[in-house]
C-alpha positions, 0 to 999 in steps of 0.5 A, spaced: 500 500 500 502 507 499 501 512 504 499 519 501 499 524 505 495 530 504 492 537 508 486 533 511 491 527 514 494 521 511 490 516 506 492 510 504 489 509 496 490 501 494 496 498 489 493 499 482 496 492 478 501 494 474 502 490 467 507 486 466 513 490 462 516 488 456 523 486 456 527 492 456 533 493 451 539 497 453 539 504 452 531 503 453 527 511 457 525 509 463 519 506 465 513 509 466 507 507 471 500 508 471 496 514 473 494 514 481 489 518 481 490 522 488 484 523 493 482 530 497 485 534 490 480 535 485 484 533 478 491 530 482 494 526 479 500 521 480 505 517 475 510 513 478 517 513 473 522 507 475 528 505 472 531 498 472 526 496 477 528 503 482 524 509 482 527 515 481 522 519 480 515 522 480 510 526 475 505 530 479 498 533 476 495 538 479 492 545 479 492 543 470 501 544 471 506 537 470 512 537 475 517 532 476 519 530 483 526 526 484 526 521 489 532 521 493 536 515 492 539 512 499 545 509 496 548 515 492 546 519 499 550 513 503 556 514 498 557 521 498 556 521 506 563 516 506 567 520 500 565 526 505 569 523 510 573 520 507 575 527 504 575 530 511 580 524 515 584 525 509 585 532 509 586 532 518 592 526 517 595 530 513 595 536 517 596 533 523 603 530 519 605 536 517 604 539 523 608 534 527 615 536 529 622 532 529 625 529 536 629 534 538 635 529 539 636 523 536 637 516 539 640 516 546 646 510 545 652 509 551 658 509 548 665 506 550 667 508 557 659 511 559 659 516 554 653 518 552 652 518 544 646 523 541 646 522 535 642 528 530 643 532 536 642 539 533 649 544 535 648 548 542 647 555 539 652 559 541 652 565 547 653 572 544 660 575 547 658 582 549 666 582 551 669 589 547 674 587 542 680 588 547 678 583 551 676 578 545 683 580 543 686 579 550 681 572 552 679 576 558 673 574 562 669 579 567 671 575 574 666 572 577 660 576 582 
């Protein structure tokens, strides 16, 4: 049965049989139904348009104007909420791995004797001198306070 719904409520209006379809040939127009007269409206009337046994649409009559209404098809709402997420999880890894930041030292090994090793370690950032030149020249240092 199908259910339409109406200003005055939902109604329920009987299956109309359906002839039986030919054999469809490929690149054959879409199929259409039989006319559904709707109740409540005076000179309504639905007509049912399916493809390869899905229906995809709609042609309604009323008020002496033909509109066509599509259905909304759940696979192809499924598939573009998936590729949607998968378009947005894509782009947060690589953003989130382009954001990440080298170790500040590489492996940590003992060497010989309890040596620590850091291998890859940046150089230590030199201390500026603010010694005048005299006192580079001569290798003096302030004493300590």
């Amino acid at each position: 049965m199908t259910a339409i719904f109406n200003p005055t409520g939902p109604t329920t209006v009987p299956p109309v049989p359906r002839p039986a379809s030919p054999v469809s040939t490929p690149g054959a127009p879409a199929s259409v139904g039989p006319v559904l007269e709707l109740p409540g409206a005076p000179g309504a009337a639905l007509v049912p348009v399916t493809r390869d046994g899905r229906p995809v649409g709609a042609f309604v009559l009323a008020d002496g104007r033909v509109r066509y209404r599509r259905v909304a098809d759940p696979d192809q709402l499924v598939a573009a909420g998936t590729g949607a997420f998968a378009v947005a999880a894509l782009t947060a890894a690589v953003a989130l791995w382009a954001r990440r930041r080298p170790p500040a030292v590489g492996a940590v090994t003992m060497g010989p004797g309890g040596w620590v090793s850091l291998r890859n370690a940046p150089a230590p950032h030199p201390r500026p001198d603010r010694r005048p030149w005299w006192a580079r020249l001569l290798r003096a240092h302030p004493l300590p306070r």
